[in-house]
N, C-alpha and C positions, 0 to 999 in steps of 0.2 A: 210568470213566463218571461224569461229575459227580453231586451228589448230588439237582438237581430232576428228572433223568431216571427216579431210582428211584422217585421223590414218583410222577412221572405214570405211570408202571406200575402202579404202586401203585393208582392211581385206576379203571385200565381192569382191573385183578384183580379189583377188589371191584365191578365194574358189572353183578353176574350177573342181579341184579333191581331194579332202580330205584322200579317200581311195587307198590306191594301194597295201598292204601288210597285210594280215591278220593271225592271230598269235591266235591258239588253243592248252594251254597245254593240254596232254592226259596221263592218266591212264589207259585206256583197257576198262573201265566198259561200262556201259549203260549212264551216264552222257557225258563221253568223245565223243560216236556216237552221242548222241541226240547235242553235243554242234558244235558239226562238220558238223553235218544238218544243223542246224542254218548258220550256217559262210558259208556252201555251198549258201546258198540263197542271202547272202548279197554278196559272191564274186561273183558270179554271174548275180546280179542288178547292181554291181558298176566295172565291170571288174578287181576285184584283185585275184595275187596271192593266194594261203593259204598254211601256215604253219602250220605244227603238230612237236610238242616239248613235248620229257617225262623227266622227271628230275627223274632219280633213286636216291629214297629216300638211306640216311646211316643210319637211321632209325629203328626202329623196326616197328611203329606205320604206316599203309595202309593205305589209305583211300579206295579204292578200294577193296570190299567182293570179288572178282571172282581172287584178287592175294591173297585174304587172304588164300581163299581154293585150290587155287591151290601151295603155299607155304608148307599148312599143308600136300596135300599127298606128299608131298618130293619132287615134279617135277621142274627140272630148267626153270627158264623163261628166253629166249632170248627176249629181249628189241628188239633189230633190226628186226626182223620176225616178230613179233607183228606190229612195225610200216610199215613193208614192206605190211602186211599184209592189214593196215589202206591206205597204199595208193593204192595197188589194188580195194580196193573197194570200195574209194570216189572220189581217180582222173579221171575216167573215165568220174562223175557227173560233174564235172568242161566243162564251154563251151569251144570250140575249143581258145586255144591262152592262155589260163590260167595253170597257174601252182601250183602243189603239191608240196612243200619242206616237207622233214620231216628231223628229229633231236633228240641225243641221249644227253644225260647228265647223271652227277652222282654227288650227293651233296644237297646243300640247295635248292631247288623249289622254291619259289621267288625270292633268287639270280640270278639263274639261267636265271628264263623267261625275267625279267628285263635285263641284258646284251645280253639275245639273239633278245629282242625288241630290243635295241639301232644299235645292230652291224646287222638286218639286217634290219633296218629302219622302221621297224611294226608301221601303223596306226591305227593299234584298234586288242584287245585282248581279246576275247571271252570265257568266266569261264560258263561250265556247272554248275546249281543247282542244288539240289538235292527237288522233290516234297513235301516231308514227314518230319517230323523230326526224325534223328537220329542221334547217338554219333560223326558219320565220320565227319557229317557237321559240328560240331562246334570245330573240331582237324585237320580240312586245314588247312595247315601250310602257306598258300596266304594270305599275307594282302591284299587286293583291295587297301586301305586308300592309302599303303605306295606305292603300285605296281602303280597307277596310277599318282602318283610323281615320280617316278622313271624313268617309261617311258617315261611321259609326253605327252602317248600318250590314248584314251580313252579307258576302261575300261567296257564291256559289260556285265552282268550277266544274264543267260537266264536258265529259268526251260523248258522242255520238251513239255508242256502245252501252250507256248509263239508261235504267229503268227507271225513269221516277213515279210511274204508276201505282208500283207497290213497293212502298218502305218497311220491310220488316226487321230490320240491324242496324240499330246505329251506333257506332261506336267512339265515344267520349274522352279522349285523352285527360289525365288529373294532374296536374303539376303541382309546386308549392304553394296554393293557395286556391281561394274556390273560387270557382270561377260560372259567377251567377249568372251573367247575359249567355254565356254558352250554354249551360243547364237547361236555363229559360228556353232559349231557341230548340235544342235537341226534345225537351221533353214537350212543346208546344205539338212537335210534328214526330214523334212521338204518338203521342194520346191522337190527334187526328187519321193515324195510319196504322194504329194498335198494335205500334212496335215496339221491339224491346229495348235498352237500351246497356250499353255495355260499357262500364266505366273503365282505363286501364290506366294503373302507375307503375311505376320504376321501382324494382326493388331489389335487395341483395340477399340471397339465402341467407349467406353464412356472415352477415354483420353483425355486432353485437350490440347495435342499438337499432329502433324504427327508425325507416328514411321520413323523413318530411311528408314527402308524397301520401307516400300508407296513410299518416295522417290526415291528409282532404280525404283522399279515397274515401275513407269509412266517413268524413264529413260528408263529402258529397253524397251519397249512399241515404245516409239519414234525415239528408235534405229532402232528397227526394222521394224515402218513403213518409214521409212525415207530412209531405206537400202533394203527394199524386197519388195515385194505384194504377201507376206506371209496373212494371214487369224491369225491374235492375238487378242485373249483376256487375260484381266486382271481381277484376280479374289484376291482382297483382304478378308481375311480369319480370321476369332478371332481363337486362340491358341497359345498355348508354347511352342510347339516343331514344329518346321519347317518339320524334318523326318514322322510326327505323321500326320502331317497335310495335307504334300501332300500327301502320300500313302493313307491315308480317301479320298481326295479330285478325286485322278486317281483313286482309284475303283470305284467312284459314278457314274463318266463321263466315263468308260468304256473303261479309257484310250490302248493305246499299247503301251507307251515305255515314261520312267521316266529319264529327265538327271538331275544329279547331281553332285557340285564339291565336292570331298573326306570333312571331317568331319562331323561339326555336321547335316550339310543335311541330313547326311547317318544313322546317329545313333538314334533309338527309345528312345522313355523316359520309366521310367521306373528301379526299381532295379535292377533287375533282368536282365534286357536288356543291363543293362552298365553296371554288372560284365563279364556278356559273348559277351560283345562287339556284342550286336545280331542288325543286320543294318536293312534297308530298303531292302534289295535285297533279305534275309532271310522269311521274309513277306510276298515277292508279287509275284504273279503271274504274275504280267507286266515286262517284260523286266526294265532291271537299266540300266543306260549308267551312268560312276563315269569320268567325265574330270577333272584335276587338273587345276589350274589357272596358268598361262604363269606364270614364273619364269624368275625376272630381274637380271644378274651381281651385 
């Protein structure tokens, strides 16, 4: 048996528990509740803590309307009372044996989240959406791209509109190369939600040679029936943007939840979409999951 077959054995041995720390930056609003219900649900399917972290901005610029107006009548905000406040009324929601952290900062907000993913071991970090478009959303000062290299751990985006109670579609983007921590992740949650999963790459009808992609496809494919009795399909797809393609492809299938590694997965085509950096997660109503690819010495 060659030796990358042991590697990916190797990988589904050790996937007994993926999650155990869950990590919600918070602003006060209505996105920070809605994003804190979400992460209540999953730490509750997968027995993890949950953490609440505010990074007070040095800033002028909110993103949260409910501190803007409360700034303008002149009222001090205590950051700590607020967050005491947030854990009175979701740690209770937590099942018996689980835990609340909460946390204060002041400075840069993705510096911030990222050093407090690392030091206190966070396995996935949950970024409320926002439903609508408006200014705030595109003046988060969160890179996902960079925050999910950073931590290296995965990167959730959820609108208020999203169901994480029942995962039944997930759908898999395949680029040139395989991309094992996203596998891992998708097909972890996956098997605990007895869903299906859906691989898709880029391809040209009428080329006269296989793209690259088709190539992992059918790897990935084999990966993972060779490693699970997961339920996968492969769906090669004609387009040019990988981003463009799967988010078309998971709203037709009705998907619930999109993983993808940081770049061009994430980014829409489009002028307009690459001056403002506007991703997949800004788009869709389906849950994003952004995993970064293992980082070697």
């Amino acid at each position: 048996m060659p030796a990358c077959s042991f590697i990916h054995r190797g990988i589904w041995r050790s996937m007994k528990k993926l999650f155990n720390n869950i990590l919600v930056p918070v602003d006060f609003g209505q996105l920070s509740d809605s994003a804190i219900k979400k992460a209540l649900i999953i730490a509750n399917h997968f027995q993890c803590d949950l953490h609440l972290l505010h990074v007070e901005s040095k800033g002028i610029v909110k993103a949260d309307q409910a501190l803007l107006q409360t700034f303008s009548e002149g009222e001090p905000v205590n950051y700590a009372e607020k967050l005491e406040e947030l854990r009175n009324k979701f740690g209770p929601r937590l099942e018996d044996g689980l835990h609340l952290f909460t946390a204060l900062r002041k400075g840069n907000k993705e510096q911030h989240i990222a050093e407090y993913a690392l030091l206190q071991q966070i396995d996935l970090v949950i970024i409320g959406r926002p439903s609508g478009l408006f200014p705030g959303k595109l003046l988060r000062p969160v890179n996902i791209n960079r925050l999910s290299r950073k931590t290296g751990c995965p990167v959730l985006s959820v609108k208020a509109s999203a169901d994480l109670e029942k995962i039944r579609n997930i759908v898999l983007p395949v680029d040139a190369h395989l991309p094992i921590r996203k596998i891992m992740f998708a097909s972890y949650l996956a098997k605990h939600f007895n869903a299906k999963i859906h691989l898709v790459a880029l391809t040209e009808p009428y080329a006269p040679t296989e793209r690259e992609e088709l190539v992992y496809l059918y790897k990935t494919y084999q990966l993972l029936r060779d490693n699970t009795n997961l339920v996968v399909e492969c769906h090669p797809m004609p387009g040019e943007n990988i981003a463009d393609t799967t988010l078309e492809f998971a709203r037709q299938i009705d998907a619930d939840l999109i993983v993808v590694n940081p770049g061009k997965e994430l980014l829409l085509s489009g002028f307009i979409n690459r001056l403002f950096a506007r991703f997949i997660f800004n788009e869709s109503r389906i849950p994003v999951m952004t995993v970064a690819p293992a980082t070697h010495p």
